[in-house]
N, C-alpha and C positions, 0 to 999 in steps of 0.2 A: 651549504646550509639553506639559502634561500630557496634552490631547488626544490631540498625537502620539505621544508615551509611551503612551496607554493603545490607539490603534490598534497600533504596533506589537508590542506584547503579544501585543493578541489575532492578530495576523499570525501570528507564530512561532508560535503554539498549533496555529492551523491547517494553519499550515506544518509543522510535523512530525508529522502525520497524513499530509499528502501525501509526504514525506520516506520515511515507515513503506512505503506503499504503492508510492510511485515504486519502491523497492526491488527489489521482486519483478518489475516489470517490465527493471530492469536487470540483474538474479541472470542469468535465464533468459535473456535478449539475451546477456549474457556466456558463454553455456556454450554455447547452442544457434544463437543468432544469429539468433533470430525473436521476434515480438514476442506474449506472449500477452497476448491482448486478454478472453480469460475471465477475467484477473486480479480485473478487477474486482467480476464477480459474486461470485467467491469471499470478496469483503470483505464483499460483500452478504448469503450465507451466514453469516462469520463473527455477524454479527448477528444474524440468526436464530436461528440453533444458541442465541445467550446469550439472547436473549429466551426461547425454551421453555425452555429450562432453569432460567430464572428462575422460570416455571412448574409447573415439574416442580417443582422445591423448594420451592416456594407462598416464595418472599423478599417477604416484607410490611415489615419493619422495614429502610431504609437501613445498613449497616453498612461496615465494611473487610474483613471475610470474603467477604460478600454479592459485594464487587465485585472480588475480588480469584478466587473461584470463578468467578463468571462471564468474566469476562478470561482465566482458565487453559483453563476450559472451549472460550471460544469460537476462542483460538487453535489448541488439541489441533484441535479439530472442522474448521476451514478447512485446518491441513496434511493431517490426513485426505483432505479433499473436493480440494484440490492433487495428492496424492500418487493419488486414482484418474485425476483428468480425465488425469495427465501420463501416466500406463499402459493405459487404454482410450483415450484421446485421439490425443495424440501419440506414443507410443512404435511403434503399427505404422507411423506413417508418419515414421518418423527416417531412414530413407536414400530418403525422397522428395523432389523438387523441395521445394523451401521455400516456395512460394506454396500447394504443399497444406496445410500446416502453418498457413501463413496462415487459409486460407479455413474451414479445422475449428476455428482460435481463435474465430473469429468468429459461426461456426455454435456451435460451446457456449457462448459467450458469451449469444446471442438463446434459446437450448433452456435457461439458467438464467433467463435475466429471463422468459419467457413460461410457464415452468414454473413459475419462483415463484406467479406468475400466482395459475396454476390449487390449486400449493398450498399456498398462506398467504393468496390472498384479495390484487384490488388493492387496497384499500381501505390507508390508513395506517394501522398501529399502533402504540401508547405504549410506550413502552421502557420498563422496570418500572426505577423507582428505586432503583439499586442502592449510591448512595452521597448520602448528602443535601449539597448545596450548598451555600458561604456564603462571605462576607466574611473574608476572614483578616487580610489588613494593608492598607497602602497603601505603593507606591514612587511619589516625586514627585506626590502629589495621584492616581495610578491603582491605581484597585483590585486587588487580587489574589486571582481567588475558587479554591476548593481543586479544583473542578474542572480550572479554565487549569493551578494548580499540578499535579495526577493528570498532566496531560496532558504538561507539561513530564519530569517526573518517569519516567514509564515510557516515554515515547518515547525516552530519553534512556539508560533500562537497556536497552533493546530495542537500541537503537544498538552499545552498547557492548558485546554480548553478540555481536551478529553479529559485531563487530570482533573481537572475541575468537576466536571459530569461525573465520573468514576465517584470519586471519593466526597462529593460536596453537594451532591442532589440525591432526591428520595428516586428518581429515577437510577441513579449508583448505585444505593446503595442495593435496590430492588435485583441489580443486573449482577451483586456479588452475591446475592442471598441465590438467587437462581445456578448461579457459576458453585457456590457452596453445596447446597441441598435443594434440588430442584425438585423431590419428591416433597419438602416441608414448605416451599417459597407458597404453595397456594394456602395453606391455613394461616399464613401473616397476612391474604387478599391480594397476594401478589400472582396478575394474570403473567403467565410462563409464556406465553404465547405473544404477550405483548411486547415483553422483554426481549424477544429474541429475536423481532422484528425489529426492533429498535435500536440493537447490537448489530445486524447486518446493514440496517442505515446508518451507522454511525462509522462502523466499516468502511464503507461503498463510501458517503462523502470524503475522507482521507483520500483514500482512492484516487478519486476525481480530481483533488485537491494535487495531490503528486502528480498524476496527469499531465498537468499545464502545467506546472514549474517545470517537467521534463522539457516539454512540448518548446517552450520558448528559449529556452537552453539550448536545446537539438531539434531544431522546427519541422522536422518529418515524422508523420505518422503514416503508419498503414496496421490493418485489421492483425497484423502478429505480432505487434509491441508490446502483448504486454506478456508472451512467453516466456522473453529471456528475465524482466524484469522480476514475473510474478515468480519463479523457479528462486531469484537470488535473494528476494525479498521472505520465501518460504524458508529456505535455509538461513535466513537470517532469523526468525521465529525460532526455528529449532536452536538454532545456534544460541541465542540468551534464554532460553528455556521456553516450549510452546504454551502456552497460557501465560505467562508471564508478559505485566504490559512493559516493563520496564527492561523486561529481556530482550523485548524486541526492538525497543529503543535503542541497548549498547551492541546489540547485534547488529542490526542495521549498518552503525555508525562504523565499527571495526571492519565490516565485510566491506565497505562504502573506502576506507582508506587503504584497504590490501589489495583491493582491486587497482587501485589508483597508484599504489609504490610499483606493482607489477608494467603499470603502460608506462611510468616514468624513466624507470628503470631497465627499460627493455626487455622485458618478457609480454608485450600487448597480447600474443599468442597465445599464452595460457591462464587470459582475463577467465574467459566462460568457465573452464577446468576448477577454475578457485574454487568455488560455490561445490562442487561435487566434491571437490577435495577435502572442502571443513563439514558437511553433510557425512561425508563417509565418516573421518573423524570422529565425531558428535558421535555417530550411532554404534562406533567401535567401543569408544572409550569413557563419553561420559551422556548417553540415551537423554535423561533429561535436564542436558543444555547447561548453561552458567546459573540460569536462578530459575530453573523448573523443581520440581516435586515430583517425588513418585509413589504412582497411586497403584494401588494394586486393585485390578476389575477383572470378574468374572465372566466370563466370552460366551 
């Protein structure tokens, strides 16, 4: 019993990293109705941006400033790097076939992973210890280190902060009216164009945000991080239904504990496979997801 207890712990820890991240893949499917597939570099970014930064400020001593600066930092820096890819990227080609949209996700996606490359170096680097680790208590014989708690803790203000913007700001409510009837949002004076930039930074800082909770957890980055993440975090969209925020939320958190019975319980081998496995699933059996909708569109 404790063992399970202490697997499913660490499930949900990881599972609201992928929850953070699925996110921004269902923001942007919701308003625009394509899938950006550069999300995930931009998580990969986020990281970067707080490792030099960490630099920049020479952070030698572990602290709650240290890690609390970095974290602000590296979300500011990914909705930045969100808010140009959505304006040089995607906004010339917004009343293009959608498959253009597609195929330029995916090209910025490979032009950040190969450009990281060339500049940050493939090689992995140490994530500077931005908050020091330990043992805090125990529930049922499983430990609880302050890390898992960081993680639980701001994934969860994060959460709830989006919730808040979503449903409790005229900026919300402008971003469901758009996700609703994006042909009627401009005669309420709702700029479409404002909105959408505003959903890929709200995207992109999560992003960032999961980043570093990764990053200090598992202190190695290099420019492919956020391949395997931004794939399980995708399937996790899909899996709670893609535009659904709150799909992506229990999708996250279920993908986040099955991964985690698997390495417990001796199959670590066919961790990566899951993610294809409930993907495949999904699109056999139930296309839109646990709380998706389905639309019928004219191609």
């Amino acid at each position: 019993m404790e063992e399970f207890l202490q697997h499913s712990l660490n499930g949900l820890s990881f599972g609201s990293i992928y929850a953070l991240v699925a996110l921004g893949y269902t923001m942007v499917y919701g308003i625009l109705g394509m899938i950006n597939f550069a999300h995930s570099e931009i998580y990969m970014m986020g990281a970067f941006m707080c490792y030099y930064f960490a630099l920049w400020m020479g952070f030698q001593t572990p602290s709650p400033i240290n890690f609390t600066l970095g974290l602000l930092f590296a979300g500011l820096m990914a909705g930045a790097i969100g808010f140009l890819v959505e304006k040089f990227a995607y906004k010339p080609l917004r009343k293009s076939p959608k498959m253009n949209s597609l195929i330029t996700a995916i090209g910025v996606s490979i032009l950040f992973q190969y450009g990281g490359q060339i500049i940050f170096g493939a090689n992995p680097k140490s994530f500077p210890t931005l908050i020091e680790d330990q043992n805090l208590f125990e529930i049922a014989g499983s430990q609880i280190h302050l890390i898992d708690l960081l993680i639980y803790g701001v994934s969860a203000l994060a959460l709830l902060g989006l919730h808040f913007i979503i449903y409790k700001t005229q900026t919300g409510r402008a971003m469901r009216a758009v996700s609703s009837r994006p042909d009627m949002s401009p005669l309420m004076g709702i700029d479409n164009n404002k909105i959408i930039s505003m959903t890929f930074i709200i995207g992109s800082v999560l992003a960032g945000i999961a980043a570093v909770l990764v990053s200090i957890k598992y202190p190695k980055i290099d420019p492919m991080m956020g391949s395997k993440i931004g794939m399980s975090a995708f399937v996790a969209a899909v899996f709670g239904g893609i535009g659904s925020l709150h799909g992506a939320i229990i999708g996250g958190l279920m993908l986040g504990v099955g991964e985690y019975y698997l390495i417990g319980y001796g199959a670590s081998t066919y961790r990566d496979a899951l993610s294809f496995t409930v993907l495949i699933l999904i699109l056999l059996y139930k296309p839109t997801g646990l709380f998706g909708s389905q639309l019928k569109e004219k191609i």
